[in-house]
matplotlib code that plots the C-alpha trace (Angstrom):
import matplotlib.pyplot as plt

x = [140.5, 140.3, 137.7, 136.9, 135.9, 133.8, 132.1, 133.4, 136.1, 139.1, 137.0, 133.6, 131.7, 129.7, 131.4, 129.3, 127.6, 130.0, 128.5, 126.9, 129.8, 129.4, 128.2, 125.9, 124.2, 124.6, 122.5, 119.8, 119.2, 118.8, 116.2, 114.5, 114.9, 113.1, 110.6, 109.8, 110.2, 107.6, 105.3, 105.0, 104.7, 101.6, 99.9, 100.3, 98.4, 95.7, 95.5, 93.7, 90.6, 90.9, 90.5, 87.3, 85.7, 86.4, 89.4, 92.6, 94.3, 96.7, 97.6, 97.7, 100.9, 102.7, 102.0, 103.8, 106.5, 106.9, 106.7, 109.7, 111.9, 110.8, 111.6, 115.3, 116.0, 114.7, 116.8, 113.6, 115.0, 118.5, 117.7, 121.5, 120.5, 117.8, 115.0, 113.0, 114.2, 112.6, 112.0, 110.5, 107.8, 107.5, 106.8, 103.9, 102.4, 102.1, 100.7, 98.0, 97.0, 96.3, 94.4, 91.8, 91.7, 90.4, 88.2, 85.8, 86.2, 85.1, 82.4, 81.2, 81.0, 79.4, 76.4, 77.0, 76.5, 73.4, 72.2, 72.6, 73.1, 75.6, 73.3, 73.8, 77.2, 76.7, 74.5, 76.9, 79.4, 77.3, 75.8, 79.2, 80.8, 78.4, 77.3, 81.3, 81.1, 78.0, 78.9, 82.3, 80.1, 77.2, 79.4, 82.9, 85.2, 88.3, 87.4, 84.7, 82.1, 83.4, 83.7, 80.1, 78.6, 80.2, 78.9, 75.4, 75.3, 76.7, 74.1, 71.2, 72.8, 72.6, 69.3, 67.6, 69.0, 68.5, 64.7, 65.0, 64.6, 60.9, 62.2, 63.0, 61.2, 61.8, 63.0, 65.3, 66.6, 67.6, 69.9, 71.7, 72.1, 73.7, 75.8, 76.9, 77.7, 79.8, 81.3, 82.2, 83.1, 86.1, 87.2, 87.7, 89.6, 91.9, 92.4, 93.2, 95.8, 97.6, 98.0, 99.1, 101.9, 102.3, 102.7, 105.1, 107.4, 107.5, 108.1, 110.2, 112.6, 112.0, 113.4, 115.6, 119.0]
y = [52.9, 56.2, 55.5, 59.2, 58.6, 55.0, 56.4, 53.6, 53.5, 50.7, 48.7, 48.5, 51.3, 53.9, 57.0, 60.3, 62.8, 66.0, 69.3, 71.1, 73.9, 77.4, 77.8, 75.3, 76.8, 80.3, 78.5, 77.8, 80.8, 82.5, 80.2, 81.4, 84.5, 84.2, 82.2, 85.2, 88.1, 86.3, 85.5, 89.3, 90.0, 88.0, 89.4, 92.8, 91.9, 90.1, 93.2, 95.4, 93.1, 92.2, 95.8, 96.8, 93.4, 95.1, 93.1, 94.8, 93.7, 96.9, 95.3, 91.4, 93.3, 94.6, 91.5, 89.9, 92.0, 91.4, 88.2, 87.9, 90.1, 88.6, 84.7, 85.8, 87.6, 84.7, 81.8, 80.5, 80.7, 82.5, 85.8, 86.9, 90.3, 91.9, 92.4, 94.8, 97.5, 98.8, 101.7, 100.4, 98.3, 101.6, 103.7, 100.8, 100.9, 104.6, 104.0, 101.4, 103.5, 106.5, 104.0, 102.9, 106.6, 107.8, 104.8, 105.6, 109.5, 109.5, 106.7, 108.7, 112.1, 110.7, 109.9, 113.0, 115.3, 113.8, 113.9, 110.2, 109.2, 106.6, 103.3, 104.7, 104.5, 101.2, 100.2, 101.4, 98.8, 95.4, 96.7, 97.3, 93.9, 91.6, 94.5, 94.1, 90.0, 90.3, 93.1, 91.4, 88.2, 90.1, 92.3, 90.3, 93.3, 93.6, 96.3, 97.9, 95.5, 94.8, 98.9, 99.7, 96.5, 98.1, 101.4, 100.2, 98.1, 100.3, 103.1, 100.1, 99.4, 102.9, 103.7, 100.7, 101.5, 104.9, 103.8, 102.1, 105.8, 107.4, 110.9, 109.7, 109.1, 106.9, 110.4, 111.2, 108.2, 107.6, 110.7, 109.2, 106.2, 108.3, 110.1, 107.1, 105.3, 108.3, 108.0, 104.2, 104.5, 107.8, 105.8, 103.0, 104.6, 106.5, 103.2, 101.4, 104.4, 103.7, 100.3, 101.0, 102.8, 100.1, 97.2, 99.6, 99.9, 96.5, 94.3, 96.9, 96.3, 92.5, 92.4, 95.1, 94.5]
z = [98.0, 100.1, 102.9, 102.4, 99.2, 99.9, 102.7, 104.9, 107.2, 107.4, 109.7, 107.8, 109.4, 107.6, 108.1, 109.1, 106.6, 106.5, 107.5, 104.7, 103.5, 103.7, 100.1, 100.6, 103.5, 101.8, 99.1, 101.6, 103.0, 99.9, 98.9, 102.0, 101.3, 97.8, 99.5, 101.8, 99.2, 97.7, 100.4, 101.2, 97.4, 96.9, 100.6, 98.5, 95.6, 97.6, 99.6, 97.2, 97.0, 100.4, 101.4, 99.6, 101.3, 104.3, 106.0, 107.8, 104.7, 105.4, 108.4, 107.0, 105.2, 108.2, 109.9, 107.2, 107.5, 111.2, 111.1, 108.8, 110.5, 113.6, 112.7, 111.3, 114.8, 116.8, 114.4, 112.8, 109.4, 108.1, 106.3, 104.5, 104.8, 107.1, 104.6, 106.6, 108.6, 111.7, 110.2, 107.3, 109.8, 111.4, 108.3, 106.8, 110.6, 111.2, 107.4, 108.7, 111.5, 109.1, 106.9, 109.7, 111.0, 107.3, 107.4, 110.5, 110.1, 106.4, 107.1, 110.0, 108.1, 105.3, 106.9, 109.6, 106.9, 105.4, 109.1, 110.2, 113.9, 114.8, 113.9, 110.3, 110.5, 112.2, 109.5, 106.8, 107.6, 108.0, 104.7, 103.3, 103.8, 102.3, 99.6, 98.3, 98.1, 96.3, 93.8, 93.2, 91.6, 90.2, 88.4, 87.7, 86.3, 88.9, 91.9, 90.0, 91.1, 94.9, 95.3, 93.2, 95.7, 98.9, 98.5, 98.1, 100.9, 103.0, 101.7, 102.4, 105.5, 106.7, 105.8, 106.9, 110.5, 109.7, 109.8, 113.4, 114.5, 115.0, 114.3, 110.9, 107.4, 104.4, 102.6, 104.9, 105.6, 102.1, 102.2, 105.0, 102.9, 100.1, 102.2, 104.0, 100.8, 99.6, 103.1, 102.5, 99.0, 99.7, 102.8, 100.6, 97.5, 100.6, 101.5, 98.7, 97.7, 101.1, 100.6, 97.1, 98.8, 101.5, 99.3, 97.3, 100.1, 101.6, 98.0, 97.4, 100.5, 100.0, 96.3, 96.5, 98.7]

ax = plt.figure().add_subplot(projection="3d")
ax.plot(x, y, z, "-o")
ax.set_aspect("equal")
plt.show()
């Protein structure tokens, strides 16, 4: 009998595993591959949600991104082709960037306009966080409920430190609010648009050789 074929030699001894082949190991890495493409896929859907909660989701995407094209530069897993380019990171950075710029410059005109100081605008965003979890159970339809929630907490929020000032009454105070959740909710939809276009671009390059 050929030892090869046993998997013993002539004298008894087990002979040793041969390397995995090259289509084997090709095999592998696309698996890896799928496994990443898909990763980054579902950190795009999650991100709309996670966005009117209030979390960097924008960036929970580019980290994703980075941390793929780092690991296949640095050996951790074997990537066939580059997924992400660096200018594709680039592009969904400067992209993040201009999505937390239009955040705190709409949230801080908002209530500017109705008058508000900067403890409204303060206020606007601890009433905007818990506002979204609690509009996204008390009113269960996808986004409408997290964004309707957010926008009145951060109107609350606003007011209610709006209030902490002497110079300022319960009538006034409650414009601010408005303003401030008008502020919150056009941030938020500017937001969600650039993520939109984000996600578009990354599971784009990750499906698409």
């Amino acid at each position: 009998m050929d030892p090869a074929r046993s998997g013993r030699a002539e004298n008894g001894q087990a002979l040793a595993p041969e390397p995995p082949g090259p289509g084997q190991g090709r095999r592998r890495a696309r698996s890896i591959e799928i496994a990443a493409a898909s990763v980054v896929t579902l950190v795009c859907l999650l991100a709309p949600v996670l966005i009117v909660l209030g979390l960097p989701a924008t960036w929970l995407m580019v980290a994703a991104a980075l941390a793929i094209k780092g690991g296949a530069l640095i050996g951790w897993w074997p990537i066939l082709e580059p997924m992400f380019s660096w200018t594709t990171i680039g592009v969904v950075a400067a992209l993040a960037l201009l999505a937390d710029v239009t955040d705190t410059v709409a949230g801080a005109l908002g209530a500017k306009r109705a008058g508000g100081s900067r403890r409204s605008y303060i206020g606007a965003i601890i009433g905007g966080i818990p506002g979204a979890i609690i509009g996204t159970f008390m009113l269960p339809v996808p986004l409408v409920g997290t964004l309707a929630g957010g926008a009145i907490g951060a109107g609350l929020g606003a007011m209610l430190f709006q209030l902490t000032s002497a110079q300022h009454t319960i009538g006034s105070a409650s414009k601010v609010g408005a303003g401030a959740a008008a502020g919150w909710l056009v941030a938020v939809i500017i937001k969600l648009v650039i993520a939109l276009i984000v996600g578009a671009i990354l599971v784009t390059a990750a499906w698409i050789d």
